[in-house]
N, C-alpha and C positions, 0 to 999 in steps of 0.2 A: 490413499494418496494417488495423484495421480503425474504431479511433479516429481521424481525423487532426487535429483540431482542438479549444480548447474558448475561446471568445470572452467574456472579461469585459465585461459592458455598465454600465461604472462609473456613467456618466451617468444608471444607473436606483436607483443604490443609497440604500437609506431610511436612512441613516443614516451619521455620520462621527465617534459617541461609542461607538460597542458593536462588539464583536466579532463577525464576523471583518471588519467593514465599516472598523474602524476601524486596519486594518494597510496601511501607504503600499503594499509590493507587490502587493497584489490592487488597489491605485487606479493603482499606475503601469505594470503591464501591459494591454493590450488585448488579446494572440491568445496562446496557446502551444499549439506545433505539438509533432502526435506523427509521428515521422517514422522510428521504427525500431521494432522487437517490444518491444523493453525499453525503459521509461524509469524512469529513479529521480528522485524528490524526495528532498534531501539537505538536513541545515539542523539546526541546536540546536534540544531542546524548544521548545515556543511561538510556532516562526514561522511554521507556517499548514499545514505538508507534510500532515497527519492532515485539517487541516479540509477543504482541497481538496479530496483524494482521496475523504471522504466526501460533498463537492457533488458531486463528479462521478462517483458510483453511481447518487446520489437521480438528478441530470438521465440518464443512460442508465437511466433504469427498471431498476437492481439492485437485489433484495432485502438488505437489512442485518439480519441476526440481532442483536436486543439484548435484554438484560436486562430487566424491568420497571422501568420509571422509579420514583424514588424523590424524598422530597421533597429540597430544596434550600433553603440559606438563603440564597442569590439566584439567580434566575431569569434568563436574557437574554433577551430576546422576540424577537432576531434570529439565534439561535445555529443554528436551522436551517433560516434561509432563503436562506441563501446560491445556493442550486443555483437560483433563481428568476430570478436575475440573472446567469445563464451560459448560453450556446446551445454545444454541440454538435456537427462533422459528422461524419459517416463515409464513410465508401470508396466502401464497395458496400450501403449498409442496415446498420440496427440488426441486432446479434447480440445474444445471449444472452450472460452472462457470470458472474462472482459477486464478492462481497465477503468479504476473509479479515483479520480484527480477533484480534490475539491476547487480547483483552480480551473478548472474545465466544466465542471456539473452543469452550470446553467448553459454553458453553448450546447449543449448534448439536450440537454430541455426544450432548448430554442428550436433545435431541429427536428425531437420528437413534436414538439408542435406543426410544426410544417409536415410532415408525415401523416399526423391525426388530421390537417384540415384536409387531404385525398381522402386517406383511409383513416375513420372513427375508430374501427377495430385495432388500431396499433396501441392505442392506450389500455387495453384489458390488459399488457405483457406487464404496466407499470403502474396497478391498483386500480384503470378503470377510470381517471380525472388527469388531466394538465397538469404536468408537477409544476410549469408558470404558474397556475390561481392558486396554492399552495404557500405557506412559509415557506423557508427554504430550507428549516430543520425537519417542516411534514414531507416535505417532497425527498427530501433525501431519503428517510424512511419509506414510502413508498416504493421508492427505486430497490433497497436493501430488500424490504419483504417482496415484491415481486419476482426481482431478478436471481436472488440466489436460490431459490425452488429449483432452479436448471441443474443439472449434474454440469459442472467443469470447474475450471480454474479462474478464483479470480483475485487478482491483485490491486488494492487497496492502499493511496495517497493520504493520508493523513483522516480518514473519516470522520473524525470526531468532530469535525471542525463545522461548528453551528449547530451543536447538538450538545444539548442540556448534557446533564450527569443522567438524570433520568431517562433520556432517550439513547444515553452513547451505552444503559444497563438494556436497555431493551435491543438495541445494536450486538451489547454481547450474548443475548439469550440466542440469536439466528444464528448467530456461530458458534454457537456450543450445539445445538439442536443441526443445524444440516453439518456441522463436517463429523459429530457423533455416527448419524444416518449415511455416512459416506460415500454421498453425491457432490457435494460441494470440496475444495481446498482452497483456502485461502493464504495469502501470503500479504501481508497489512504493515507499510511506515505507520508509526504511531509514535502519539507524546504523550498518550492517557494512560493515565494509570489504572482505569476500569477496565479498557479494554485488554490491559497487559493481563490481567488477573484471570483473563479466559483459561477454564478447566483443561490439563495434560497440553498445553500448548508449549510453544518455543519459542523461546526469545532470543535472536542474536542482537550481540552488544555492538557498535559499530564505533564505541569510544574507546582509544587506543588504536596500536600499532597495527593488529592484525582482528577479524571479526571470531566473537568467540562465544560461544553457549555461556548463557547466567541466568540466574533464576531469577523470581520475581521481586522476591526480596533485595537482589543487589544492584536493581535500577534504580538510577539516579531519581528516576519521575516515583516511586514507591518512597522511597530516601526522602526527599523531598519535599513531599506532601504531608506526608507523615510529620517529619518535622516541623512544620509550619502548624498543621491542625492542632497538632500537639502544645507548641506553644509560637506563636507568630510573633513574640518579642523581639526576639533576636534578629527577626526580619525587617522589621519595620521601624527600629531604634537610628536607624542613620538615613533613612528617608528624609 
């Protein structure tokens, strides 16, 4: 590992009416420890899994590819200060690492294009071809198999999103295979239940008062699925 720690310092938080200040798990936790190559945050829209992950790029100095901001017809003036009110540690020193937003991926493509029309060579880092002339489930995999060969930290917005079962299983081969090899760490929102199933990994639950270690069996998306393959009547009876 090379994350092992990130320390809510509640005591300093401006605020207990706005977002993400105003959600009790981020008041009722103080430390959550990273303690294996993979960990996932797991939880229903809206409980915080997305906003964390992006405090804790902004505090390890990751770059976040985004869109041009656009107006809004409300503003939160706290929505991205979160990372100010979080400390940090690591193993052995700050590594390098990236942020992977599937709501971003193609503006990060758009601009690796622009890069490859100077310099050809900047596409060898990400399989060698335009992840533009690509599907967007081949291009996403490109970016997966190229980019996680680097040693560092990298944290992962919902991945799975446009990728088959069969591609989000080939998605969890990389991460069993490089954070085994222990170059890579990854820290991954997710709602798949393929990806949760990654071997010796960790799951925090982000459903309920405060975030809490649970295994793979007691997530809801496991729950769930299962349920329904199992027998989809029940689901589909008041449709």
């Amino acid at each position: 590992m090379h994350l092992t720690s990130v320390t809510f310092h509640t005591e300093r938080y401006p605020t207990d009416a706005y977002y993400p200040f105003n959600l009790s798990l981020f008041r009722a936790l103080r430390r959550l420890a990273f303690d294996t190559p993979v960990t996932f945050f797991a939880g229903e829209n809206g409980t915080g899994k997305s906003t964390l992950l992006t405090a804790l790029c902004r505090k390890c100095g990751i770059h976040i590819w985004e869109n041009t901001e656009r107006t809004r017809y409300e503003n939160n003036p706290y929505e991205d200060k979160f990372s100010n009110y979080l400390s940090v540690e690591w193993r052995d020193g700050k590594v390098p690492g990236s942020f992977f937003g599937s709501d971003t991926f193609r503006h990060f493509a758009q601009i690796l294009d622009e890069w490859a029309a100077a310099d050809p060579g900047q596409l060898r880092y990400f399989g060698g071809r335009s992840l533009l002339t690509q599907s967007h489930g081949q291009s996403l995999m490109s970016f997966f198999q190229s980019r996680y060969k680097i040693r560092g930290l990298y944290l992962l917005d919902e991945p799975e999103t446009a990728l088959s079962p069969r591609t989000q299983l080939e998605l969890l081969r990389i991460l069993t295979k490089t954070g085994t090899e222990g170059l890579a760490q990854f820290v991954i929102a997710t709602h798949s239940p393929i990806l949760l199933a990654c071997p010796d990994s960790v799951i925090y639950s982000f459903d309920g008062p405060a975030i809490r270690r649970i295994s793979y069996e007691q997530t809801d998306h496991y729950r769930i699925y299962k349920s329904f393959l199992t027998d989809r009547s029940d689901y589909l009876k008041d449709l």
